[in-house]
N, C-alpha and C positions, 0 to 999 in steps of 0.2 A: 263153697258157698257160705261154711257157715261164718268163716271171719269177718269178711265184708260186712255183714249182718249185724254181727255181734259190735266191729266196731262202728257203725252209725248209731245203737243203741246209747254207746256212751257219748259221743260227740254231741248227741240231739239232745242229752241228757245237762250236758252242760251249756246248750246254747241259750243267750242270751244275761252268760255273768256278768259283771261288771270288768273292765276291760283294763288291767294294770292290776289286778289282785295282788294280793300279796301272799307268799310260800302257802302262808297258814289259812287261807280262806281256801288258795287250791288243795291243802291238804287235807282239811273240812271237806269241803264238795266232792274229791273224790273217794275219800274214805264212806260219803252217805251213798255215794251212788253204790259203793259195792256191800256194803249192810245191808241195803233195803233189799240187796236181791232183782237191781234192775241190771246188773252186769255178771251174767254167770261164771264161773269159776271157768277158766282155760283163755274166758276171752283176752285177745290182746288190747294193752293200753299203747296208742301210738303216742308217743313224745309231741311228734310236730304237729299232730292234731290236735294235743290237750292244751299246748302252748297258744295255738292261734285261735282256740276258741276262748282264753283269760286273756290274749291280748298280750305276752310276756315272752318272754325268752326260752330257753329249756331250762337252764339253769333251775329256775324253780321251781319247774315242774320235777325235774328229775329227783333234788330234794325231797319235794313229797314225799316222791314216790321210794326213794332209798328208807325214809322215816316209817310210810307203808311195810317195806318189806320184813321191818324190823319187828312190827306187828303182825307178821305173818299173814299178809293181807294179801301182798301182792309176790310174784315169782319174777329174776331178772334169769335171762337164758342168753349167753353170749351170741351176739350174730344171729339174734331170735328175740329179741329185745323183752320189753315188759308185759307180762299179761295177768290176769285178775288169777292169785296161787289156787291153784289144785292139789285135792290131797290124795290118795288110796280109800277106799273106802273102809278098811282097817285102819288107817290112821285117823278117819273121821271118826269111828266108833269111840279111837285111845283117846279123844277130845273128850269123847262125853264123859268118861271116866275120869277124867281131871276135873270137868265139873262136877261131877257127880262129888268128887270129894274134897274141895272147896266148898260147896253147897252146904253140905251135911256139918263139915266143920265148924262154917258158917252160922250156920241155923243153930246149934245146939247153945252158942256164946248168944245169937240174938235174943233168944225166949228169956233169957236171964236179965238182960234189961231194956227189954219189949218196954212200951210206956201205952198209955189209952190212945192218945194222937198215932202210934204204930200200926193201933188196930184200926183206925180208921182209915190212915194210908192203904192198908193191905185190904180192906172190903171194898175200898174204890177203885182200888186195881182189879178184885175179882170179878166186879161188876164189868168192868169194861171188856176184859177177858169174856166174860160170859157172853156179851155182846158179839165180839168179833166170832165168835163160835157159833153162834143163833148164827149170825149173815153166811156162814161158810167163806169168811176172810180168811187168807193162808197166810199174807201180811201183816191183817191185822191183826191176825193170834199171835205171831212171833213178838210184832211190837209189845202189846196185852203181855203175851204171858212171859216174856223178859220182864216187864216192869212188875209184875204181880211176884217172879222169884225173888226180884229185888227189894219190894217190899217186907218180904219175909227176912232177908239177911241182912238189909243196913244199918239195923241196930246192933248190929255187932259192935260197929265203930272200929274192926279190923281193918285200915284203911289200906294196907300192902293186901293183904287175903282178898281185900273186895275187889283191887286192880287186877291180880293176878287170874279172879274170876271174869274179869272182864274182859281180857284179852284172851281168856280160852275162850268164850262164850262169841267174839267175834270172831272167829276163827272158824264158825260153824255155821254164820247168819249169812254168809254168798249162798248157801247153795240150800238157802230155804225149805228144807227135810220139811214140813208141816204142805207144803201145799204141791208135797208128792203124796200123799196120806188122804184117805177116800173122809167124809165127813163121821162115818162112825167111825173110824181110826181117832180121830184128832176129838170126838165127845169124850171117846173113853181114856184119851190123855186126861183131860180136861176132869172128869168127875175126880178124879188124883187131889183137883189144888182145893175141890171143895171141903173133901178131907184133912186137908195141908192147913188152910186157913180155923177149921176149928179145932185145929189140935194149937195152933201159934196165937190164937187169942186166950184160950184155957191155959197156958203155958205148960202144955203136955210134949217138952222136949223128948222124951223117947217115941210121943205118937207120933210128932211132927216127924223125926229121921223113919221113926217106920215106913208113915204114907212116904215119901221123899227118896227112900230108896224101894219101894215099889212101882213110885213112878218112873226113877230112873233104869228101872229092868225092863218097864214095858217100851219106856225112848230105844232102849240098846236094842229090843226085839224089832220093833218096827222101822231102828236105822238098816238092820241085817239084810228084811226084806223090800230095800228102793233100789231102784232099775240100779245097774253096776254098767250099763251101755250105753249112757245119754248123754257122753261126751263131757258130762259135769264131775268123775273122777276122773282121777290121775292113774294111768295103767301102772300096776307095783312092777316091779324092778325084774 
């Protein structure tokens, strides 16, 4: 049952594109659909569905999607075709450790040439962060508090350090970890970037990695304990 299911999500997800897209609009569109967490990890992507709802051939759907898999986005299985990648729930943790130390790296280079306009990128992202948390958004804290980590590390101007942060950090946005997390689970993330933000306007680089790997011990604790049966990992080997 749950295939059928899972594949109408994406199909309705994309109805109504415009019809002759081109590679990179289908590779846009279906790169957002499995970000945002509307196509869970395991689901299958059908080729001749994605194609007839852009209106195209496979050809370019498939490209996408080989471009996807590259980004560890999507899984190809011979004679089992394409479906949104799963990972182990151990290999989900070994992600956040790779951000966890991209982050830190990150952050220690940004406090150094933080500028005023930095600090007010990062209070407008905390704000809106604070928001999505007040509503109890499980979307909208990811979107928030992605852009609010971002704000912290873009003045690095490490521009390979900042992609390869980015592509581990999508790697872990299908299967939306914040809105398996009860509302005080995700406040008491959340009090973490209040501290994070006045340690990276003070330019208190050692408080800023303190708060920053406190919060990332309490991410690794509360990845440990999300359901391991809800069909959103990959059974390990």
């Amino acid at each position: 049952m749950a295939g059928p299911r899972r594949r109408s999500v994406l199909i309705s997800r994309l109805a109504g594109k415009p019809l002759g897209s081109s590679q990179s609009v289908i590779l846009d569109e279906l790169r957002a659909c499995i970000l945002h967490g509307e196509v869970p990890p395991g689901s299958p992507i059908p080729v001749d569905g994605v194609a007839a709802a852009f209106g195209v051939s496979r050809i370019p759907v498939r490209e996408a999607l080989m471009t996807l898999i590259g980004e560890g986005l999507v899984d190809h299985r011979p004679h089992l075709g394409y479906r949104v990648a799963q990972m182990t729930a151990q290999e989900f943790g070994e992600i956040y450790l790779v951000r966890e130390a991209l982050e830190t790296a990150a952050m220690r280079v940004a406090v150094a040439f933080a500028r005023a306009e930095d600090d007010e990128l990062a209070r407008a992202a905390h704000a809106a962060l604070e928001d999505a948390v007040a509503k109890g958004d499980p979307r909208a804290h990811h979107r928030e508090s992605r852009r609010f980590h971002l704000a912290l590390i873009r003045p690095c101007r490490m521009r390979r350090l900042l992609h390869m942060l980015g592509t581990a950090w999508n790697m872990t946005e299908p299967l939306q970890p914040m809105s398996h997390l009860d509302g005080a689970d995700r406040q008491l993330l959340h009090r973490d970037h209040a501290g994070m933000l006045e340690a990276f306007v003070a330019r208190d680089a050692d408080g800023l990695i303190r708060v920053c790997t406190e919060h990332h011990r309490r991410l690794q604790t509360f990845i440990a304990l999300l359901p391991q049966h809800t069909g959103l990992f990959a059974e390990p080997d």
